[in-house]
C-alpha positions as CSV (number, residue, x, y, z in Angstrom):
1,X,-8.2,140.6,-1.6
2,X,-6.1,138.5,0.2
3,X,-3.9,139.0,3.9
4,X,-2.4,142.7,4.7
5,X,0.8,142.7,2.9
6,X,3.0,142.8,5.8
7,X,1.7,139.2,6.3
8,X,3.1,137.7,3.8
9,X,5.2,135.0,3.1
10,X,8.1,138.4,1.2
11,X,7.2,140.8,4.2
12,X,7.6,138.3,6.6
13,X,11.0,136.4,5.6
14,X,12.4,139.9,5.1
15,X,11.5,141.4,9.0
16,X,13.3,137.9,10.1
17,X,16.4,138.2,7.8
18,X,17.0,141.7,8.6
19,X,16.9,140.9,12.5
20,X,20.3,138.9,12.0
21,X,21.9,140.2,8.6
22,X,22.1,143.2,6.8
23,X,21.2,142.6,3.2
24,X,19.0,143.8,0.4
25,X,15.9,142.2,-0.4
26,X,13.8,142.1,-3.5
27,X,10.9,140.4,-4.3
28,X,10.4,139.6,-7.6
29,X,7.7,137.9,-7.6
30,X,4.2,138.1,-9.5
31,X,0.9,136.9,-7.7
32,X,-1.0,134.5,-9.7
33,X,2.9,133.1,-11.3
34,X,3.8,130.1,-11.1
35,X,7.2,128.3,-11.5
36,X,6.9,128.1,-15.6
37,X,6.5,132.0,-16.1
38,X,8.9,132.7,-12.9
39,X,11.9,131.2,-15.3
40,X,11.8,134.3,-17.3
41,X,12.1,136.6,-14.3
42,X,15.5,134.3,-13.4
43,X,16.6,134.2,-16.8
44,X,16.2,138.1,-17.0
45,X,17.4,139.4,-13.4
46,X,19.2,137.0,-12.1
47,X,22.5,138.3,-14.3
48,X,21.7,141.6,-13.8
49,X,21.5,141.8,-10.3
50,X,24.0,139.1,-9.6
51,X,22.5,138.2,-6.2
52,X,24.4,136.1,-3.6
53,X,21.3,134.3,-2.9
54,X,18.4,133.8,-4.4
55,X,15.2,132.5,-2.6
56,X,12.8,130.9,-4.0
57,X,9.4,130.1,-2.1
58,X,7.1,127.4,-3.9
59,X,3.5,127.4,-3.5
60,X,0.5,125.4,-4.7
61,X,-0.4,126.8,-7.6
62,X,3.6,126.6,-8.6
63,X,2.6,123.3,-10.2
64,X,-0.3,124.0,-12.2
65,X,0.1,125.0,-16.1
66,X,0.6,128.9,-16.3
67,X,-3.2,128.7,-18.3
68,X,-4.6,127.6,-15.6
69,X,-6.2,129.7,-12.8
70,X,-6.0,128.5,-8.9
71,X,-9.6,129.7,-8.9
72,X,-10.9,126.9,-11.4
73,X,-8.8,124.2,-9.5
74,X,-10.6,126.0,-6.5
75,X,-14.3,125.1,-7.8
76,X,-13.4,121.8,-9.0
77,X,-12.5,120.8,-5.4
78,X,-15.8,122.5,-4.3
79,X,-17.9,120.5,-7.3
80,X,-15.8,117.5,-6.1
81,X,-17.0,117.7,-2.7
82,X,-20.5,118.2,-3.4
83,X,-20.6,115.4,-5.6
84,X,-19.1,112.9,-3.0
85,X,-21.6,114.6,-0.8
């Protein structure tokens, strides 16, 4: 499910960073996360690794509550449409 994993948003900013610079990249992030549960992952890596940067990409479903699945906000815009339909 989803694009080929070269495609993304990681995969892609990595290829373009490592054209000008020569650096380590991790990514550290978890598909579905949002930016509640990503605290922990800073809280916990960020002092270990001691990166000189950290980058951190938002995305939609960063501001939903971490009980809440992007596939139910995904129906409720399709129920939403059908009933102004």
């Amino acid at each position: 499910m989803g694009i080929d994993q070269r495609w993304t948003y990681p995969a892609v900013l990595e290829r373009r960073l490592r054209r000008e610079f020569n650096i380590e990249f991790l990514n550290l992030g978890i598909s579905g996360w949002n930016s509640e549960n990503i605290l922990g992952v800073i809280e916990t890596w960020v002092p270990k690794l001691d990166p000189d940067l950290v980058i951190y990409g938002v995305c939609l479903n960063d501001f939903l509550p971490s009980d809440v699945k992007q596939e139910v906000r995904s129906e409720e815009r399709r129920v939403g449409k059908e009933c102004r339909s």
